[in-house]
DOTOR-172816 format. One line per 4 residues: number of its first residue (from 1); their letters; for each residue x, y, z of N, C-alpha, C. Coordinates in steps of 0.2 Angstrom, whole numbers, plus 5000, padded with zeros to 4 digits. Layout:
<rs>
NUM	A	X/Y/Z/X/Y/Z/X/Y/Z | ...
</rs>
This chain:
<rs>
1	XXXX	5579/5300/5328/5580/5307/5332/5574/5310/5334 | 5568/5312/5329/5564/5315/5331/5561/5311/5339 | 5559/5304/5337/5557/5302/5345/5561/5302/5348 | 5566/5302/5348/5569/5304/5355/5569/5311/5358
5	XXXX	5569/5314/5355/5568/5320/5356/5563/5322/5359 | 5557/5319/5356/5550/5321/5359/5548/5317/5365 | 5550/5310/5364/5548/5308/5368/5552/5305/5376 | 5558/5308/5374/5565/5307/5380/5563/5308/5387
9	XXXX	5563/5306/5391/5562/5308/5400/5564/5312/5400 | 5570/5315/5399/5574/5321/5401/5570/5327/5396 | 5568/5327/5392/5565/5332/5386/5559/5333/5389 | 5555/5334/5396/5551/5335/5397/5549/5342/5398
13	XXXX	5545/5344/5397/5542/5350/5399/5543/5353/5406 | 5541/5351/5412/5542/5354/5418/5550/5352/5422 | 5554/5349/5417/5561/5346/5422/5564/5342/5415 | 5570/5343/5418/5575/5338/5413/5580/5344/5411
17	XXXX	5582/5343/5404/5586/5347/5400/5584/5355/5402 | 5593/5358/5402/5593/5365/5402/5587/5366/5395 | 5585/5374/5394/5582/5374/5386/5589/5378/5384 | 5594/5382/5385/5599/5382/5382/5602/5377/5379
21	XXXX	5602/5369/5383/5606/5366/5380/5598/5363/5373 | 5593/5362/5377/5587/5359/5370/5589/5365/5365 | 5589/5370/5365/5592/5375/5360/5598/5373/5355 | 5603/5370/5357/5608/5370/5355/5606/5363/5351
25	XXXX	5606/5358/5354/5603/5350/5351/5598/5352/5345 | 5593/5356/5345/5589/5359/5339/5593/5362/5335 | 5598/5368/5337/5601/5371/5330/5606/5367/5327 | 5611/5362/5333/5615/5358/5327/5613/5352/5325
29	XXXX	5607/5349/5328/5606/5342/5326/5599/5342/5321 | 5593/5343/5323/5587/5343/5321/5587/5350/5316 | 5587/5354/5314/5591/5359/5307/5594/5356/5303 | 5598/5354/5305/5600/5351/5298/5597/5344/5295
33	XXXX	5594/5341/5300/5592/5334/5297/5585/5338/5292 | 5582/5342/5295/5575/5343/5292/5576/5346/5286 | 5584/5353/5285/5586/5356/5279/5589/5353/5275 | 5591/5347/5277/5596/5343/5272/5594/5342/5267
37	XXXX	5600/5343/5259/5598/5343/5255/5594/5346/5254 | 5590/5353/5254/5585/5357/5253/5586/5363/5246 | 5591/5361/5244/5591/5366/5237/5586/5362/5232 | 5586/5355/5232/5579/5352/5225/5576/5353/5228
41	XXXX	5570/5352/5234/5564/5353/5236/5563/5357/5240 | 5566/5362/5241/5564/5370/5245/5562/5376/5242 | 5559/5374/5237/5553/5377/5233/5547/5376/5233 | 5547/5367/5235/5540/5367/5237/5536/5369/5242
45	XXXX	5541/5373/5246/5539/5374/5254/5535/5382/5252 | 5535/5383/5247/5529/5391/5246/5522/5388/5246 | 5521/5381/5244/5513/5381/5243/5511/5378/5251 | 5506/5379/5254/5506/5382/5260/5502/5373/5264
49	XXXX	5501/5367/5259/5502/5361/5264/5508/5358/5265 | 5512/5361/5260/5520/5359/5265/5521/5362/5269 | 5521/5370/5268/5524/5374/5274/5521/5373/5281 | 5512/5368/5282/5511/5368/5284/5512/5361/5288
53	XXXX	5514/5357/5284/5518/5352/5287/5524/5349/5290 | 5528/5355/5288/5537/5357/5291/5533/5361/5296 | 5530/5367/5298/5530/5369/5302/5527/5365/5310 | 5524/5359/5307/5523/5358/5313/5525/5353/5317
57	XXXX	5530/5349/5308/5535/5344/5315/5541/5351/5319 | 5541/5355/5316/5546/5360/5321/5543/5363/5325 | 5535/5364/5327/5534/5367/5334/5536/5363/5338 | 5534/5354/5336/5534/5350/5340/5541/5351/5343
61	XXXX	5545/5352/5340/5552/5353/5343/5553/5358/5349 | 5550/5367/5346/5552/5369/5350/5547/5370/5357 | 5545/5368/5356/5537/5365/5362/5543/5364/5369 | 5548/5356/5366/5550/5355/5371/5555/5361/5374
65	XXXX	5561/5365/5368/5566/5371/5369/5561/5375/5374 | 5553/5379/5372/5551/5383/5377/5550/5381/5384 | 5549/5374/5384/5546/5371/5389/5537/5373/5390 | 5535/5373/5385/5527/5375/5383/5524/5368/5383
69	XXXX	5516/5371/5381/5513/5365/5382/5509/5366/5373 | 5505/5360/5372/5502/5359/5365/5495/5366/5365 | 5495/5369/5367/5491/5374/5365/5492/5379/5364 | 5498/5382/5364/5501/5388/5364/5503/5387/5354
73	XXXX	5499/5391/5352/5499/5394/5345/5507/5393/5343 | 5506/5393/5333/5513/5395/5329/5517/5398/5331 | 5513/5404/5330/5515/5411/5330/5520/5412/5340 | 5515/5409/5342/5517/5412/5350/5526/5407/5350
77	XXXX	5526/5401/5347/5531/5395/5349/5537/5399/5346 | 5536/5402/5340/5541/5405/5337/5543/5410/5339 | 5540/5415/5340/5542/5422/5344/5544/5421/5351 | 5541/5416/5355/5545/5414/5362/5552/5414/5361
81	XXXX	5551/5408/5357/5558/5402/5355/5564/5409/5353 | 5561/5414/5348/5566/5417/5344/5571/5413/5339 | 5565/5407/5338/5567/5404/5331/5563/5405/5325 | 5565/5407/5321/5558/5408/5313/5557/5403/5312
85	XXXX	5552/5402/5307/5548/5397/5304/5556/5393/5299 | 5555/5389/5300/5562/5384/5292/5559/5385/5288 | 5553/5384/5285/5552/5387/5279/5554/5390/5275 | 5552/5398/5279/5555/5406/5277/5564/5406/5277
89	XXXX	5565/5401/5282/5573/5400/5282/5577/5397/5275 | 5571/5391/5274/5575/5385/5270/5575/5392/5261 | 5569/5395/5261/5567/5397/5255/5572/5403/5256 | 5572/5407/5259/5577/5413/5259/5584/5412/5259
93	XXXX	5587/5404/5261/5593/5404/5259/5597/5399/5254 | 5590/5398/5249/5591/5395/5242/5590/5403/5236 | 5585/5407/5238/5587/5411/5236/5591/5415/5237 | 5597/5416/5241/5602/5420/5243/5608/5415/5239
97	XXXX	5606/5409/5240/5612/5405/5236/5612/5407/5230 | 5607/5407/5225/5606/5407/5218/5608/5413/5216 | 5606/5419/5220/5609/5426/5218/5615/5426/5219 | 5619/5423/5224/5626/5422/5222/5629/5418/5217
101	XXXX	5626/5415/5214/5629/5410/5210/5629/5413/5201 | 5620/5418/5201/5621/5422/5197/5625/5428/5197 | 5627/5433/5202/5631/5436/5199/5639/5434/5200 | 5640/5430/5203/5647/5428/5199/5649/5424/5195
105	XXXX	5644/5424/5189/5646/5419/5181/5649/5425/5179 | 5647/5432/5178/5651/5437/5175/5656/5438/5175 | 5659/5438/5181/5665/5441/5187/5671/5437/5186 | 5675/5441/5191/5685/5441/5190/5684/5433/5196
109	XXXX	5680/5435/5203/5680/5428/5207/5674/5426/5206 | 5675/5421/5210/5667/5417/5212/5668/5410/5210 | 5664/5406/5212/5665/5399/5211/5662/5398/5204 | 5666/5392/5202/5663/5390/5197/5659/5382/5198
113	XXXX	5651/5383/5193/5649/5375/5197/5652/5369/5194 | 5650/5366/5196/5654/5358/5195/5654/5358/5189 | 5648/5360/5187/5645/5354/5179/5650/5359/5174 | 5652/5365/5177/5659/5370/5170/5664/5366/5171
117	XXXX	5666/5365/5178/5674/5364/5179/5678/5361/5172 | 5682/5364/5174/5689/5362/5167/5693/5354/5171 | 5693/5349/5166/5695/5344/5170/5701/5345/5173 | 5703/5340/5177/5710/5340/5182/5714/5340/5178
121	XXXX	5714/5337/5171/5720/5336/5167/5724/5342/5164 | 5719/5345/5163/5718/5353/5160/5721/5359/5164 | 5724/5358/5170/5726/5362/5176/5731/5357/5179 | 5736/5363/5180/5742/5363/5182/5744/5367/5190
125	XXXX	5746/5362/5196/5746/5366/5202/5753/5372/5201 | 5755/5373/5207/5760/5380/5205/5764/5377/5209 | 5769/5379/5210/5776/5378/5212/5781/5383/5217 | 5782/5380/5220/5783/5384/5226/5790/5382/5228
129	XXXX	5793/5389/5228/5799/5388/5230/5802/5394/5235 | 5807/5394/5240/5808/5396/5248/5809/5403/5246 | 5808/5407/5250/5809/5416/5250/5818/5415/5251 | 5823/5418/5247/5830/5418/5248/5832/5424/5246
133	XXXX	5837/5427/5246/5840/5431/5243/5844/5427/5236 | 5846/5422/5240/5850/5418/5233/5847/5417/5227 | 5842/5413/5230/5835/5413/5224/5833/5418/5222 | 5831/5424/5225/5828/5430/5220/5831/5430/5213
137	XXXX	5840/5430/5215/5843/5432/5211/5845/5429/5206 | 5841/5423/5205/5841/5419/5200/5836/5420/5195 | 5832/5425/5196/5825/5429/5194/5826/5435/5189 | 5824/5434/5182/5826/5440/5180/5821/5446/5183
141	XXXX	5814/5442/5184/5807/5448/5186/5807/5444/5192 | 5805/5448/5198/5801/5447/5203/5795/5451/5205 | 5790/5449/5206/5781/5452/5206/5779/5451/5214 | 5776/5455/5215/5774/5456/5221/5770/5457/5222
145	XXXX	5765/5456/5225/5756/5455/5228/5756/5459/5235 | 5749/5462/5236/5748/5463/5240/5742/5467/5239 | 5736/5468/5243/5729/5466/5242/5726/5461/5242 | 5722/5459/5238/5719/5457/5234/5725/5452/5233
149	XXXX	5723/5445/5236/5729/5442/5234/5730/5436/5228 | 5724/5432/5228/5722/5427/5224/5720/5433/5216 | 5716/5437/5216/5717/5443/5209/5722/5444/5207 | 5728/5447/5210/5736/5448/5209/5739/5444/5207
153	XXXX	5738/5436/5208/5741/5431/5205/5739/5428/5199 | 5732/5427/5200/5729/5430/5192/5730/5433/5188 | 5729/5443/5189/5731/5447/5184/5739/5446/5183 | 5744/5443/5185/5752/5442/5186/5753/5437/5181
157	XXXX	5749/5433/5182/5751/5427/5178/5747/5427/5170 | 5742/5429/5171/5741/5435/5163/5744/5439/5159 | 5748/5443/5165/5752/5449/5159/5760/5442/5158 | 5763/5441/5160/5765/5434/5161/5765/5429/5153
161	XXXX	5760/5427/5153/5756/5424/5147/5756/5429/5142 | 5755/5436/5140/5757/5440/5136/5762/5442/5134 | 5766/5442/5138/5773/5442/5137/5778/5437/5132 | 5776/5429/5136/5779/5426/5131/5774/5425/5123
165	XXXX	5771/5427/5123/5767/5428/5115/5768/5435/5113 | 5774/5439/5116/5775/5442/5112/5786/5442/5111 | 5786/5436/5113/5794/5433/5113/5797/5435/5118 | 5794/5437/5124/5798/5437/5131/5799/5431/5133
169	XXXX	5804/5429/5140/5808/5425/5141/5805/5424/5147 | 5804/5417/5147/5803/5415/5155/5805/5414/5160 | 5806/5418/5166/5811/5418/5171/5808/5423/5176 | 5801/5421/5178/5798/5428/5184/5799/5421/5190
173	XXXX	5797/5426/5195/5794/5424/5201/5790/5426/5205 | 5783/5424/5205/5780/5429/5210/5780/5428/5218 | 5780/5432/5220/5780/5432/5230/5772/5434/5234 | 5770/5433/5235/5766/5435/5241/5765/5432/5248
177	XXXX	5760/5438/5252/5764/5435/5259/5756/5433/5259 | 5750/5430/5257/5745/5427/5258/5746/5417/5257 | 5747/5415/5262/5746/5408/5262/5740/5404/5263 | 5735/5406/5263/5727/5406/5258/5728/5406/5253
181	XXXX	5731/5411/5249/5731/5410/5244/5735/5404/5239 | 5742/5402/5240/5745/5396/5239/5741/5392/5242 | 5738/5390/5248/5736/5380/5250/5732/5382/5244 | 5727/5387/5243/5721/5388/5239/5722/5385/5231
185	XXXX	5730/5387/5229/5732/5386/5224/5735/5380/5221 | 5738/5375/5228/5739/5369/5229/5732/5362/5224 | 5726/5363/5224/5722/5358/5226/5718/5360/5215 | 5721/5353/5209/5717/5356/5206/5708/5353/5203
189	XXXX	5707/5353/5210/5699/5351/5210/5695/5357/5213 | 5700/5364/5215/5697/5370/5218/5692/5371/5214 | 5684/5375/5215/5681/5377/5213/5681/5386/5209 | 5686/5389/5214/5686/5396/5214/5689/5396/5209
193	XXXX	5685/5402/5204/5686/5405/5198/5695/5407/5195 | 5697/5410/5199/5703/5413/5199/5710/5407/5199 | 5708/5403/5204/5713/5398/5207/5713/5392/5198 | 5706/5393/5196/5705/5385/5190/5709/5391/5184
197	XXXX	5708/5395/5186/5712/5402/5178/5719/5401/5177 | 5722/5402/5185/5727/5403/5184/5732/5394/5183 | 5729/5390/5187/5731/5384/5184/5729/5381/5177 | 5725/5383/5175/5723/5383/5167/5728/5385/5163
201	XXXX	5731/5392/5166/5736/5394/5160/5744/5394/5162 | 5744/5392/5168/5751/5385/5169/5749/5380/5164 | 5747/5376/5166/5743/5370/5161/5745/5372/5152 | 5742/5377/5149/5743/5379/5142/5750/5380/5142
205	XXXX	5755/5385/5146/5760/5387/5143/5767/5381/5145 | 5763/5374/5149/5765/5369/5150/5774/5372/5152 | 5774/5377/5159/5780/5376/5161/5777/5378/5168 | 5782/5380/5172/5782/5383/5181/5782/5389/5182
209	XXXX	5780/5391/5186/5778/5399/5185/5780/5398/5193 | 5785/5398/5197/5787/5396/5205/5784/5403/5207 | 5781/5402/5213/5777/5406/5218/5782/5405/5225 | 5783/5411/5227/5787/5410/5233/5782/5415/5241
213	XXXX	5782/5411/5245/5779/5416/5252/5786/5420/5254 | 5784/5424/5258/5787/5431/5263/5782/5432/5266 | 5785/5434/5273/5781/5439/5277/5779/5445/5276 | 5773/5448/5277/5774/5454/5275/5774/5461/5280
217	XXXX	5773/5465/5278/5776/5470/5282/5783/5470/5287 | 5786/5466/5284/5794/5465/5286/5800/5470/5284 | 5798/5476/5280/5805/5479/5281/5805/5476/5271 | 5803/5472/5269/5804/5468/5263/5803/5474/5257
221	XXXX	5807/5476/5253/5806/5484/5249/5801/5483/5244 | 5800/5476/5242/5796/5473/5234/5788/5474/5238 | 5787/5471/5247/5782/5472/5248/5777/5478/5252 | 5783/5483/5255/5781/5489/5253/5780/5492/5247
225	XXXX	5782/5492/5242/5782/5494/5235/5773/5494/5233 | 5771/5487/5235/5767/5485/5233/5761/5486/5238 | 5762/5489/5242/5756/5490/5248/5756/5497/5246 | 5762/5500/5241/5759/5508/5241/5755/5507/5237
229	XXXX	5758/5503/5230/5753/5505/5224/5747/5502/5226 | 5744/5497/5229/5737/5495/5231/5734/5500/5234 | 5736/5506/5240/5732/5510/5243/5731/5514/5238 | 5736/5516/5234/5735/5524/5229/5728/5519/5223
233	XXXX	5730/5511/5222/5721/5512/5217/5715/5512/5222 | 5716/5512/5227/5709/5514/5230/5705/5521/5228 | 5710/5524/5225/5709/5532/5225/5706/5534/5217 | 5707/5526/5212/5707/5526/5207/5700/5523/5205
237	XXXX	5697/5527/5199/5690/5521/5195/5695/5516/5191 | 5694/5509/5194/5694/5501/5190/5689/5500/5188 | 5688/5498/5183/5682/5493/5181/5683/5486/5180 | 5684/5483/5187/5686/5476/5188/5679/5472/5191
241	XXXX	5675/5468/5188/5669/5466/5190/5669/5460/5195 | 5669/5462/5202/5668/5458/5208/5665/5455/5209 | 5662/5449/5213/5656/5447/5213/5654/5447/5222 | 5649/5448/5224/5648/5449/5230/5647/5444/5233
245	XXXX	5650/5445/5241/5653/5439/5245/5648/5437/5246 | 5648/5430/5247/5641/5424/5250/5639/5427/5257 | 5645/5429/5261/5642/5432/5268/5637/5438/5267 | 5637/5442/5260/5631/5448/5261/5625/5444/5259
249	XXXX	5626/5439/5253/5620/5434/5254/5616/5432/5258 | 5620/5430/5264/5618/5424/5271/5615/5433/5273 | 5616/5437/5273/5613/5442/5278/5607/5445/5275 | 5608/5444/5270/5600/5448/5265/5595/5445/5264
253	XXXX	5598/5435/5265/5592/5429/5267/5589/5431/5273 | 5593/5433/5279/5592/5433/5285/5587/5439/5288 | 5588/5445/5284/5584/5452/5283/5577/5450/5280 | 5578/5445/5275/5571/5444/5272/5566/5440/5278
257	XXXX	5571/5435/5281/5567/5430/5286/5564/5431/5292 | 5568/5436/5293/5563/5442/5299/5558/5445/5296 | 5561/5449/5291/5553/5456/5289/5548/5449/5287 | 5548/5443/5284/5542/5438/5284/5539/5437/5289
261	XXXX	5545/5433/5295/5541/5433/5301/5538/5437/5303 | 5542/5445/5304/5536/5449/5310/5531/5451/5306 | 5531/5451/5299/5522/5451/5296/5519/5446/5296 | 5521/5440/5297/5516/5435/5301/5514/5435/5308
265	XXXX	5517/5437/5309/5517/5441/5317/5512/5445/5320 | 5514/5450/5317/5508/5457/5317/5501/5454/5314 | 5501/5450/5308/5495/5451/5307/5491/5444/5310 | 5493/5440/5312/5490/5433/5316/5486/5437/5321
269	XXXX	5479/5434/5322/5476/5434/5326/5475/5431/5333 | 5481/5426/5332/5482/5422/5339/5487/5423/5342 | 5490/5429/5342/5497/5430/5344/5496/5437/5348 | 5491/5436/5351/5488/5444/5352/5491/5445/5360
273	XXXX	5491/5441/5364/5495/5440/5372/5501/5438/5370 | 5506/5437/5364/5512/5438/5363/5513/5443/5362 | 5511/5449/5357/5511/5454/5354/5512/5457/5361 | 5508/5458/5369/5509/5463/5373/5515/5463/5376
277	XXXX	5520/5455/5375/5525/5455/5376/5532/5456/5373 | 5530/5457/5366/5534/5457/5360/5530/5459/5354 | 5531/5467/5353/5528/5469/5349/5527/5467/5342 | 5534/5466/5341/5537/5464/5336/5543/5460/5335
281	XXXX	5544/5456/5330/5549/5450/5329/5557/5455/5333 | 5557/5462/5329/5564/5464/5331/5565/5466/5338 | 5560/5466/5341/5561/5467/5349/5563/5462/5353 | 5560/5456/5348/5560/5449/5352/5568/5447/5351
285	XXXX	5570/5448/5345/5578/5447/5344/5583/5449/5349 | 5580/5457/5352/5587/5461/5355/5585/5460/5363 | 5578/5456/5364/5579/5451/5371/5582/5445/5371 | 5585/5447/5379/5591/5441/5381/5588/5438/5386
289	XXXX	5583/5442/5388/5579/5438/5395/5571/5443/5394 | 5568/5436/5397/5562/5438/5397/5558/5445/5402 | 5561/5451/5402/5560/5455/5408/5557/5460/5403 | 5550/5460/5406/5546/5467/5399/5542/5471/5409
293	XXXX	5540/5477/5404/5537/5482/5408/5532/5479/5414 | 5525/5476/5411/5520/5472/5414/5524/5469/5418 | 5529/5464/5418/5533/5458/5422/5536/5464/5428 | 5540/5470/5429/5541/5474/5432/5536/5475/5438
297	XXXX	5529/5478/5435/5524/5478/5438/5521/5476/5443 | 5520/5469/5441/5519/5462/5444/5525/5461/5449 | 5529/5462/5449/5535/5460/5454/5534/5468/5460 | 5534/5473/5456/5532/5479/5462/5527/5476/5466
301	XXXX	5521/5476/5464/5514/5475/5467/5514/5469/5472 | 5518/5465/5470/5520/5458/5474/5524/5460/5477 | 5531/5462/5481/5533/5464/5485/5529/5471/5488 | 5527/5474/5487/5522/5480/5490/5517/5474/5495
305	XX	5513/5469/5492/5508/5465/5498/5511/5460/5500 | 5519/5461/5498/5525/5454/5505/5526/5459/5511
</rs>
């Protein structure tokens, strides 16, 4: 892949490929082949002969996306490109991984790693049977969800489980109108903290605990019931310990991989004819095209002596 890439007819510098499309062929093909697998050795990339030898099969690539030549600096490839360094990528989004991974060992969700999981043996999937009026009413309790849907099922099937240990009768149903949440509860090789809990203690109390869907906001009284009480605990203090989603990880990776870049930026002394163009990496981000003041100029002064 890499030589063809570099060395393709069509990858040429003055003619061939759009660079929006060399762009696209760099971010889904060439990224991942270099990233792959980079949680064991994406630590190495901090001592600065590897970063310096990742960095430079990747300018080779973006050489051809800018359509530049081999003399044009690190610093200038990357700021043109408005791709960062993979280094600072690969390393910023193992550290983003790992703070997620630490903070929810604590918490009610989050995934649990492989090497915890509770065998298949050990988890029981859930049972699923049709929304009916007939059925309801073969139900002494029916529960209803709404929010937070995979935690509702959870805390449901807990209070559930303390009931029959203190001689209540088994005969609930619960309802919600989240079908994420059922396929999620279908599969017992699921990762997710809540989804291995609640089959765990199907499993233990070795019976069926039938889970039914509805639509919701339908007029349905058990799911309005339940959207009230969900809005009124927003107004309440829980001390229910959540774990913070992967997506605000990917974004505080991404915030750290900029502020690195523009201080390798700013301070490079060979990026000094990019710097007149792009003062800074964040300027460079919120261009779509290359049109800065000096280029204005040049195009006035040029149609003034046509």
């Amino acid at each position: 892949m890499k030589t063809f890439f570099l060395d393709c007819y069509e990858f040429q510098t003055t003619f061939g490929v759009k660079t929006d499309v060399l762009r696209l062929i760099y971010k889904r093909v060439i990224v991942p082949l270099i990233s792959y697998a980079s949680r064991p050795w994406g630590h190495s990339l901090s001592k600065k002969i590897n970063k310096r030898l990742i960095r430079r099969t990747q300018r080779r690539f973006l050489l051809r996306v800018i359509k530049g030549y081999k003399t044009i600096s690190y610093e200038a490839v990357f700021a043109i490109s408005g791709i960062p360094p993979i280094d600072l990528v690969i390393l910023n989004k193992i550290d983003g991984r790992e703070n997620y991974l630490s903070t929810s060992l604590d918490t009610l969700d989050g995934r649990i790693p492989v090497s915890l999981l509770p065998h298949s043996s050990c988890r029981k999937s859930i049972t699923l049977v049709t929304y009916a009026n007939e059925i309801i009413q073969e139900y002494k309790t029916v529960c209803f969800t709404d929010g937070t849907e995979l935690l509702c099922i959870n805390l449901v099937v807990k209070l559930i489980q303390e009931s029959l240990h203190q001689g209540g009768t088994l005969n609930f149903l619960i309802c919600t109108d989240s079908l994420s949440s059922l396929h999620c509860s279908f599969s017992v090789n699921s990762t997710e903290k809540l989804v291995a809990e609640i089959q765990c203690i199907l499993n233990y109390l070795d019976c069926g605990i039938p889970l039914s869907y509805y639509r919701g906001h339908s007029g349905n009284l058990g799911n309005d019931r339940a959207d009230q009480l969900a809005k009124d605990t927003t107004f309440q203090d829980m001390n229910l310990l959540m774990s913070v989603s992967l997506s605000h990880w990917k974004y505080v990776a991404w915030e750290r991989t900029v502020s690195s870049w523009n201080t390798e930026l700013l301070a490079s002394p060979k990026a000094l004819w990019t710097r007149r163009f792009f003062s800074t990496i964040y300027e460079r981000l919120k261009c779509k095209k290359f049109v800065t003041q000096d280029m204005e100029i040049s195009r006035a002064i040029y149609l003034d002596l046509v």
